[in-house]
C-alpha angles and dihedrals in degrees: 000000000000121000095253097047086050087052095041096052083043090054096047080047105056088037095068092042081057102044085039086057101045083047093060093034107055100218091159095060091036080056090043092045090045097051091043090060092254108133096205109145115217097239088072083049088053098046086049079072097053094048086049095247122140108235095206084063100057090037111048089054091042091051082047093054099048098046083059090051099250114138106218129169118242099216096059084052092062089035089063103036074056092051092053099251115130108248094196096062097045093056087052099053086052098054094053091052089060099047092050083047097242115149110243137147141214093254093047092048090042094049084045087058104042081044092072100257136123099244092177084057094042089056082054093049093050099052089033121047121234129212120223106196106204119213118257106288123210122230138181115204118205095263081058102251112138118230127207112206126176110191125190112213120196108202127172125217112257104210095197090057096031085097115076084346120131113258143224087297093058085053096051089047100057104033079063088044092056088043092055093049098043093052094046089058091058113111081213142009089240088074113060076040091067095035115045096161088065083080103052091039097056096043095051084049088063103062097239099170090055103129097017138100093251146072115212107226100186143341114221113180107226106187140015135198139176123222152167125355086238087172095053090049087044088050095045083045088063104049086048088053095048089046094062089039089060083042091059090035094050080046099057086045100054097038082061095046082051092042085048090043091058098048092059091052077058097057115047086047077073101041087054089044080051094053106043076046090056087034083055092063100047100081084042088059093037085049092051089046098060089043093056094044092244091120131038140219090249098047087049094056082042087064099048094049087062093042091058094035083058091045092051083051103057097044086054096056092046096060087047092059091044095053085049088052089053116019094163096057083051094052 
């Protein structure tokens, strides 16, 4: 192998050792960080890779963060990329807190962030109002109308409660909560009608944003409608109800008349078989009689000549009434 081959393998070779090294050891940020007023050596670079931080992602932020005059520590920078937090936006937000002059500091924006939150976007909330539309809430006011109300609240974050306080959903909840109430004490629909700002009013009297991340600033109604007569269908409910009730209750009553009815049929269906029964023994004591001389021959035709006197006469009297029910068919 000739001399130049030999230099020439010896060169590539210590190229990509070179470029694999500069690769590993980040000069080109360390020359970045040093010209941006950032004193950061390259031996803590270096041991970010061995931590298996990227050091871009501590840097740049913290060159971010210097070049708007905030002092942070390294360290609790990487502390917080390794505990999963985003550095970046956590910068950011401080940055804009300062500008919009709002006192917060690196552990609260950090616990905002590992929380879950979007610190960056609390910090904008909290300079810039937001409005939170509720969804139409219904209402029944005390003559039984009911009444349909959307409100829009602007609240406003409040960075000192955004950690462990109730969210958008909590505010939503009790503004309708306050609607609802404040409806439902109206003597008459007309009246939330007239006064709309009853509502808002009362709602803003009862605290609602106590143990949330917000402050509400103001609740405005947005619409109003009007809707069913919910006192007029209970009412008519109820006389449907007490209707079937007197059905069920004329039912129960007729089903034991008939029940009654049937057991005087009954009844007399015993009393008769009692009397033919009493009717059978009559010839057997008249025969008795005549055997033991207690009754003659002639009582005995006496009695038959009432009995069919008595006979003759009712079938008289029968055929009178008969000629009275139908006196053309008598002419």
């Amino acid at each position: 192998m000739s001399p130049v081959i030999g230099i020439g393998i010896i060169v590539i070779v210590a190229l990509l050792l070179l470029g694999i090294l500069l690769s590993f050891i980040p000069v080109g940020l360390w020359i970045t960080a040093y010209f941006s007023g950032v004193k950061i050596g390259i031996f803590t670079l270096i041991g970010m890779r061995f931590r298996r931080v990227s050091p871009s992602r501590i840097v740049n932020p913290l060159i971010k963060a210097t070049k708007a005059g905030l002092d942070l520590n390294i360290d609790k920078l990487e502390a917080h990329y390794l505990a999963g937090g985003n550095v970046n936006s956590v910068v950011d937000a401080l940055i804009a807190a300062q500008r919009a002059d709002i006192s917060l500091e690196f552990e609260r924006a950090a616990a905002i962030d590992l929380a879950g939150r979007e610190v960056l976007s609390a910090v904008q909330v909290s300079v810039n109002p937001k409005v939170i539309e509720t969804p139409k809430v219904s209402a029944v006011s005390k003559d039984g109308i009911e009444v349909m109300v959307k409100a829009r609240v602007t609240v406003r974050v409040n960075i000192e409660r955004l950690v462990g306080g109730a969210g958008e959903e909590t505010i939503i909840a009790r503004v309708g909560e306050g609607i609802v109430t404040t409806v439902g004490s109206s003597e008459t629909h007309k009246e939330v009608l007239e006064n709309p700002d009853l509502i808002s009013r009362t709602v803003l009297a009862k605290g609602l944003d106590a143990g949330t991340a917000f402050e509400i600033l103001s609740i405005d109604v947005a619409d109003i409608d009007v809707g069913r007569n919910i006192g007029a269908q209970l009412q008519t409910e109820q006389a449907e109800a007490d209707k079937r009730i007197a059905q069920a209750k004329a039912e129960e009553r007729r089903a034991m008349a008939v029940a009654k009815e049937q057991e005087m049929v009954a009844a007399v269906q015993e009393m008769r078989a009692k009397v033919v029964e009493a009717e059978a023994e009559v010839p057997k004591a008249m025969a008795e009689a005549l055997r033991s001389g207690k009754l003659g021959v002639m009582d005995y035709y006496n009695m038959q000549n009432v009995m069919a006197d008595t006979s003759m006469r009712k079938t008289i009297s029968l055929l009178g009434k008969e000629e009275d029910n139908n006196p053309k068919e008598t002419k």
